[in-house]
C-alpha positions in Angstrom: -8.7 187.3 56.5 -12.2 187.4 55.3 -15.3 189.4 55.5 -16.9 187.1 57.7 -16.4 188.9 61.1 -12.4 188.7 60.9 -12.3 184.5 60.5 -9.9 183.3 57.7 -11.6 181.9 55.1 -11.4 178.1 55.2 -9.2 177.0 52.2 -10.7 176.5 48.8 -10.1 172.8 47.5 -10.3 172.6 43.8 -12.6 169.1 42.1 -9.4 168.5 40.1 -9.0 164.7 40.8 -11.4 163.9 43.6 -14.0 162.9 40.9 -13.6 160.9 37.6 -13.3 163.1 34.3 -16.6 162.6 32.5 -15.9 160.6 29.3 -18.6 160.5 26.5 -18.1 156.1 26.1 -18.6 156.2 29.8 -22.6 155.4 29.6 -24.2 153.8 32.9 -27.6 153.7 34.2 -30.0 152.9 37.1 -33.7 151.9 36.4 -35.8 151.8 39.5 -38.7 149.9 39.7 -37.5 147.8 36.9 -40.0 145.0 37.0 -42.6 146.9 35.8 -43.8 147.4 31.7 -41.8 150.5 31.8 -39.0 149.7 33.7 -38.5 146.9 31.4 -38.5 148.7 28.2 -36.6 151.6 29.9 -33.6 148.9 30.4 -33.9 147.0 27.1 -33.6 150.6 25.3 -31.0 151.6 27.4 -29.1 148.0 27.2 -29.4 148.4 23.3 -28.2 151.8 23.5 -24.8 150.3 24.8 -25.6 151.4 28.2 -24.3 149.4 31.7 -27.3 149.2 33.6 -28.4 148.3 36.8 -31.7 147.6 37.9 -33.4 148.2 40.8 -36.8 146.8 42.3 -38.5 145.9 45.9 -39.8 142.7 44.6 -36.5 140.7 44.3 -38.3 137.6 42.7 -39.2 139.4 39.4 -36.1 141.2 39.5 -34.6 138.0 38.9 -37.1 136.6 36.2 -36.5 140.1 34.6 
């Protein structure tokens, strides 16, 4: 039982598993509004950084130039 008004308490579920362990070599990123000057040399730093990177814009025409 809990202190809540006599309810048992609803069972605790531990993270162990339901997420991946965070390793260091693991680096990814997501640049929004990557067509712009700034999203462009956010994901060229981040691309020679060793980073995965997805990019992310409205206007799907310079996403693809980019």
């Amino acid at each position: 039982m809990s202190s809540s008004g006599g309810r048992p308490s609803a069972p605790r579920r531990g993270m162990e598993g339901s997420l991946r362990r965070y390793e260091p070599d693991m680096k990814s990123a997501m640049v929004t509004c990557a067509t712009n000057a700034l999203g462009l040399a956010t994901t060229r730093m981040l691309l020679l950084s060793g980073f995965r990177v997805v990019m992310q814009d409205a206007n799907v025409e310079a996403l693809n130039d980019a």
